[in-house]
C-alpha positions in Angstrom: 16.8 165.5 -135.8 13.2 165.4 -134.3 12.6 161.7 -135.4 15.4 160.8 -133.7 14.9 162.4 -130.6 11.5 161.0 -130.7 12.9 157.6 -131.9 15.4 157.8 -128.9 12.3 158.5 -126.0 10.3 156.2 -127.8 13.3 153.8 -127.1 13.5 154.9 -123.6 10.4 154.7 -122.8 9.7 151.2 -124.2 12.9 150.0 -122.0 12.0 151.4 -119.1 8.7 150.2 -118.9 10.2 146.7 -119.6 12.5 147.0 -116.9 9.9 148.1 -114.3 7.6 145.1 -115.7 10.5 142.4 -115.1 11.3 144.2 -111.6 7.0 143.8 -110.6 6.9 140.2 -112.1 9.9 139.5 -110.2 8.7 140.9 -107.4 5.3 138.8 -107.6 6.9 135.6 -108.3 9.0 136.4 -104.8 5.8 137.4 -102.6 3.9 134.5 -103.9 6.9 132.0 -102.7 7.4 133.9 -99.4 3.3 133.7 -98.7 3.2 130.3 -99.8 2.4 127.5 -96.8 3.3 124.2 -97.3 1.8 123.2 -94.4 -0.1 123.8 -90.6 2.7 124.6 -88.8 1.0 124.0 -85.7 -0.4 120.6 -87.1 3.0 119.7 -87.8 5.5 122.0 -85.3 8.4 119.1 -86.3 8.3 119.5 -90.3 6.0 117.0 -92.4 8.3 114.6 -94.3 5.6 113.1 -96.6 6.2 112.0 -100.3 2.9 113.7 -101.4 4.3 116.9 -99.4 7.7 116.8 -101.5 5.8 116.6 -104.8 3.4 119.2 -103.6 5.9 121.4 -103.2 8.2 120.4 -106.3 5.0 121.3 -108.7 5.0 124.5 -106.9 8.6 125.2 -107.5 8.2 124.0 -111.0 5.5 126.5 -111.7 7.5 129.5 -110.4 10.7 128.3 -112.1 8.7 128.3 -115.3 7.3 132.0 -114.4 11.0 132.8 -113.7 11.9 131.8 -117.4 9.6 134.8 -118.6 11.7 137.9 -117.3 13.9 138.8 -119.3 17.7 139.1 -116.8 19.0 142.4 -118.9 15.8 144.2 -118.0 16.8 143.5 -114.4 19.1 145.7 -112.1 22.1 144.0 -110.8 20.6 143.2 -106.9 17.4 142.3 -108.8 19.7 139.6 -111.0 21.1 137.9 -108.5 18.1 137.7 -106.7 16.2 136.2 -110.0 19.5 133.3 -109.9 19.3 132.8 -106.5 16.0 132.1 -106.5 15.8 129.7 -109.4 18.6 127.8 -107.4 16.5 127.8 -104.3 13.2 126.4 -106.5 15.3 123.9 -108.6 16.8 122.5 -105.3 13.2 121.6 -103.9 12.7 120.3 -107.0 15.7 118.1 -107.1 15.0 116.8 -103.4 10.9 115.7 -104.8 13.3 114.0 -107.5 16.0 112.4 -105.6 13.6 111.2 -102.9 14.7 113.2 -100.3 11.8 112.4 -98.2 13.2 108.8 -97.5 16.0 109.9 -95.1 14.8 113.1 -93.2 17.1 113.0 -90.4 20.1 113.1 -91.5 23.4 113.5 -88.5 23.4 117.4 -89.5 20.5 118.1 -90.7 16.2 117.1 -89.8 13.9 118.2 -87.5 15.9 116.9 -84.4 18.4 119.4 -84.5 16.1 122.5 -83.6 14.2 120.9 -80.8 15.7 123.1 -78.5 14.6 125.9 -80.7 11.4 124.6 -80.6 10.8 124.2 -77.0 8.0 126.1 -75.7 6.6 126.3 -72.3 6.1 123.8 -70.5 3.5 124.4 -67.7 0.6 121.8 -67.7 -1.0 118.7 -69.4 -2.7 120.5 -72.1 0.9 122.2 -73.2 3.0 119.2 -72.9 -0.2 117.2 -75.0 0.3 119.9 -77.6 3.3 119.7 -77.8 3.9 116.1 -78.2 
């Protein structure tokens, strides 16, 4: 009865500390994306629309993805699964639009950098901040 009761931790044990490793690389692969700059946002305050920025950016999303295959889903809790599948639709989409040659029609009539102008507007007040902002 002892060997099994040690069997049955031993068990435990190993599945919980696969569980919590999924959940960390998981959590890794997410902070890495959300720190990741694509570009100077204050080089470029409209977007940059570049065919060497889409494959940039698809290589990156194709080396997440690929980190993504490693984690095992069943080791994940249920928020942290759809999280994982959201995800890997998010990276395969910027993947698909480096593919499709997305960067040939970026304004688009509801979608492109035109459409949050008004977002964007800052203020206004003399040469220098009308310059910049050009």
């Amino acid at each position: 009865m002892k060997k099994l009761f040690n069997l049955a931790l031993a068990f435990y044990c190993v599945s919980f500390l696969s569980a919590q490793e999924a959940s960390e690389k998981l959590d890794s692969i997410i902070s890495k994306i959300e720190d990741h700059k694509a570009y100077d946002r204050e080089e470029f305050p409209l977007g940059l629309y570049t065919e060497n920025y889409y494959k940039e950016e698809s290589e990156f999303a194709e080396k997440q993805l690929e980190q993504l295959q490693d984690i095992k889903i069943d080791s994940l809790n249920e928020t942290e699964q759809i999280s994982l599948e959201m995800l890997k639709f998010k990276l395969q989409e910027t993947i698909d639009r480096y593919k499709y040659e997305s960067y040939l029609n970026p304004l688009l009539s509801d979608s492109g950098f035109h459409l949050s102008l008004a977002y964007q507007v800052r203020d206004l007040n003399n040469y220098d901040q009308v310059k910049a902002y050009l």
